[in-house]
C-alpha positions in Angstrom: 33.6 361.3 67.3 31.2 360.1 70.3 33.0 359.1 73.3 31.6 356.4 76.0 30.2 358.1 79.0 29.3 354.9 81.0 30.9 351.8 81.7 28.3 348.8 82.8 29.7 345.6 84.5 28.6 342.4 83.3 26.0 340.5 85.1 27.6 337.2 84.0 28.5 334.5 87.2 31.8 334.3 88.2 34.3 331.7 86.3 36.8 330.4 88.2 39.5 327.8 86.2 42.0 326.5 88.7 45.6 326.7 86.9 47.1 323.4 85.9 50.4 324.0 87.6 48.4 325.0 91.1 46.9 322.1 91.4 47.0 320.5 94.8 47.8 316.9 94.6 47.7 314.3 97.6 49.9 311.6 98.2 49.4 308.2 100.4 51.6 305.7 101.9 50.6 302.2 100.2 49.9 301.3 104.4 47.4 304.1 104.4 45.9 302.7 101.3 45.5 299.0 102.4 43.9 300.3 105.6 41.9 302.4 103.6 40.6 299.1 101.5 40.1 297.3 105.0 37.9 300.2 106.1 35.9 299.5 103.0 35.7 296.6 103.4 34.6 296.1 106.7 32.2 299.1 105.9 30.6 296.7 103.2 29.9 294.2 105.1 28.4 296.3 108.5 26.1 298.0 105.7 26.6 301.3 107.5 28.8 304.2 107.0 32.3 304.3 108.9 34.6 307.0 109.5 38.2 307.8 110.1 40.5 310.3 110.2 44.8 310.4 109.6 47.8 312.5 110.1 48.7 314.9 106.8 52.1 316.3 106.2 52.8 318.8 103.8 55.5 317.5 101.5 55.5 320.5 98.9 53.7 323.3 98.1 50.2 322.2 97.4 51.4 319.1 97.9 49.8 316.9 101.2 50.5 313.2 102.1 48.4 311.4 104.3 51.3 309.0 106.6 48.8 307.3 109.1 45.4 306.9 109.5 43.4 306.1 113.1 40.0 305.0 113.7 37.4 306.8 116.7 34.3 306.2 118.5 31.7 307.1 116.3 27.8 306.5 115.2 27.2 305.4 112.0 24.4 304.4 110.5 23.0 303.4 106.8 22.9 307.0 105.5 25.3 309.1 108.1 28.3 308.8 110.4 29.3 311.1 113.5 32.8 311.5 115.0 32.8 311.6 118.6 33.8 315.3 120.0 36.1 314.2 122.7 37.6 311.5 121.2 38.8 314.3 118.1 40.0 316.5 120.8 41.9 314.1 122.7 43.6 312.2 119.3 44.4 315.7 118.7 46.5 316.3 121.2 48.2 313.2 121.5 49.6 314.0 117.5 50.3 317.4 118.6 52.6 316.7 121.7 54.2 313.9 118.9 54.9 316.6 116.7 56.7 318.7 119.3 53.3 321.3 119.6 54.3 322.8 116.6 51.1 321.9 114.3 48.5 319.8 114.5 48.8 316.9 112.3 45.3 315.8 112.1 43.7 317.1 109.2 42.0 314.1 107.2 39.0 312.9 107.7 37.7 309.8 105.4 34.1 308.2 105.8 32.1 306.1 103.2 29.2 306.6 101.5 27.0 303.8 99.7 26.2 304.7 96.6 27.9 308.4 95.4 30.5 310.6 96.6 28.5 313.7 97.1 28.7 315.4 100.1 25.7 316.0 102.8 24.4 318.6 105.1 26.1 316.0 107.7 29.5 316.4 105.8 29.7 319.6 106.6 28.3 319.9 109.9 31.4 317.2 110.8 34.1 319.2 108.8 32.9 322.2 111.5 33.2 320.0 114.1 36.8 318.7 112.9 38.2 322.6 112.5 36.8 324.0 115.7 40.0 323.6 118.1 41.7 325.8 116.3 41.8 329.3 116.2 43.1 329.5 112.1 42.9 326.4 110.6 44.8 326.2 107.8 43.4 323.5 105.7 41.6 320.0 106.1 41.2 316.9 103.8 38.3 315.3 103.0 37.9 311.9 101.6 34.0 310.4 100.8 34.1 306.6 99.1 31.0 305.4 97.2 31.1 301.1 97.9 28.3 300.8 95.4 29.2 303.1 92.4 28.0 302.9 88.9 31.2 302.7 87.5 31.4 302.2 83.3 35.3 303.0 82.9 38.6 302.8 84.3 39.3 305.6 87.5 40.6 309.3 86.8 42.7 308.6 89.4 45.4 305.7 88.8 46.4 304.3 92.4 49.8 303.9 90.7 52.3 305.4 89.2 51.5 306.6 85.3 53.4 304.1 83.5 51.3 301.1 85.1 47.7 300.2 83.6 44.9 297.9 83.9 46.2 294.7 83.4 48.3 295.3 86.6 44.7 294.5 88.3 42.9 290.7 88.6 39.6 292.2 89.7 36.9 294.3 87.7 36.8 297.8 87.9 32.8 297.2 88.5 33.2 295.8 91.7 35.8 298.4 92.7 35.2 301.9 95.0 34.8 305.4 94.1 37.4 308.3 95.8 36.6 311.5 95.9 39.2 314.1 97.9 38.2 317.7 98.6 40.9 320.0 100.0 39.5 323.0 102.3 41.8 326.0 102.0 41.1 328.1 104.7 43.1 330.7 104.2 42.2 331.1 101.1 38.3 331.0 101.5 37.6 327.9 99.1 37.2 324.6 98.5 38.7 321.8 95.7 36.8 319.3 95.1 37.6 315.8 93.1 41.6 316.3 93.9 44.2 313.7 92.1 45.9 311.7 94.3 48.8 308.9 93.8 50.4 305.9 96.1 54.2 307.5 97.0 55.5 304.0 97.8 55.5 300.8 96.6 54.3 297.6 98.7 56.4 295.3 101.0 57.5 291.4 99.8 55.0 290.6 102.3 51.8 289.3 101.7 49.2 291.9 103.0 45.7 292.5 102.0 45.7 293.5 98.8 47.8 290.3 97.4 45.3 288.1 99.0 42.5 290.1 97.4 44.3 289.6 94.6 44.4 293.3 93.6 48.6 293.2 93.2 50.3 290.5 91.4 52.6 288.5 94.0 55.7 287.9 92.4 56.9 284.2 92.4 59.9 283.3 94.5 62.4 282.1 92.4 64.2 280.7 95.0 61.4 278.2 96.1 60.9 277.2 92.2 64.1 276.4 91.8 64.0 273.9 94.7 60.9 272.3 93.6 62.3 272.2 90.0 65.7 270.9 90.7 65.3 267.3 92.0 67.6 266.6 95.2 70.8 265.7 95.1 71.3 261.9 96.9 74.1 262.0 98.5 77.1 258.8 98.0 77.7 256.2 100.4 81.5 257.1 102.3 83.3 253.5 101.9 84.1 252.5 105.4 87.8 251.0 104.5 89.1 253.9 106.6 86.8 253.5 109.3 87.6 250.0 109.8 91.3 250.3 109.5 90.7 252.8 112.5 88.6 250.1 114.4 91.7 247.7 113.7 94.4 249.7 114.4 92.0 250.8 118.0 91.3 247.1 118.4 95.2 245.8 117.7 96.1 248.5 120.6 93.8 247.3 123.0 95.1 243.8 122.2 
């Protein structure tokens, strides 16, 4: 029987397939997400690119939520945006001495782009710039917005919870925005891209942006219905035989 004498390795790329259950996921206050829509928003009508950046807490593991989001100085044009050094460094700061100088909190950084969601040479240059106070980063968030995609079908990624669907929304899903999150694992060496996310919260009775954009069904105050329904009671006229056996009895007294 011939026996192998030489093993040969296969020249085949690499194939990595990320394991359903480690999947990261990223979670967002419903305030984050109407700012997010006003930054959009406003983006649209500048016609330029804008940029922000938010506070991240890690709820699980692989789990990140994104609890407040802050806007810098930066230039932005029709094709790039660039965050302003200083005013990273000195936000920075400020969220560490909040958070006791344990961590630092900021590690989001959201920008739009007008037409797709792939990153540029300038994306990367400004995730760099984002990591480079720290000595081991441990991971960052990136979130890149298309205003003008060509969108044929529903999102991947549901803004609500599961059990909601599309009739939920008043608006067409044509003249909605593309979001794409990448999660940078540092201490891992690699990068995510196109990461589910989910709202955590539900919104307030009050009326905020997305109600007047009419994105959220307002629900009708049954209170007020029930006033303009129910027609007003008229009060009866008190007879005044009591009253003016008081004014006689006063008036015989006097007398």
């Amino acid at each position: 029987m011939e026996t192998l004498r030489l093993l040969l390795p296969y020249m085949g790329q690499p194939d990595i397939e990320p394991i359903k259950a480690l999947i990261p996921r990223i979670l967002m206050t419903w305030e984050v997400y109407r700012d997010t829509l006003h930054f959009l928003n406003h983006s649209r009508e500048r016609g330029t690119e804008f940029s922000w950046v938010g506070k991240v807490e890690t709820v699980q593991p692989l789990q990140y939520s994104i609890t407040e989001l802050a806007v810098l100085p930066h230039n932005s044009t029709a094709a790039k945006t660039v965050l302003d050094a200083l005013a990273i460094g000195k936000l920075a700061n400020q969220w560490i001495k909040k958070a006791g100088g344990r961590y630092n909190p900021l590690k989001f950084w959201g920008h739009t782009h007008k037409a797709s969601v792939e990153p540029s040479s300038q994306d990367y240059k400004q995730m760099e710039l984002l990591i480079c106070g720290e000595l081991t980063p441990s991971f960052f968030i990136r979130g890149i917005f298309a205003l003008s995609p060509e969108l044929q079908s529903p999102p991947c990624s549901n803004p609500y919870s599961p059990g909601q669907t599309r009739q939920h929304f008043k608006t067409d899903y044509h003249s909605a925005c593309l979001a794409e999150f990448t999660l940078f694992d540092y201490q891992k060496g690699i990068q995510i891209r196109n990461v589910p996310w989910e709202i955590v919260d539900r919104p307030s009775r009050k009326r905020g942006l997305l109600e007047r954009a009419g994105l959220v069904p307002v629900k009708p105050d049954l209170k007020k219905q029930k006033q303009r329904t129910t027609p007003p009671i008229k009060k009866s006229k008190k007879t005044t035989t009591k009253k003016t056996g008081k004014k006689s009895k006063i008036s015989q007294r006097k007398k």
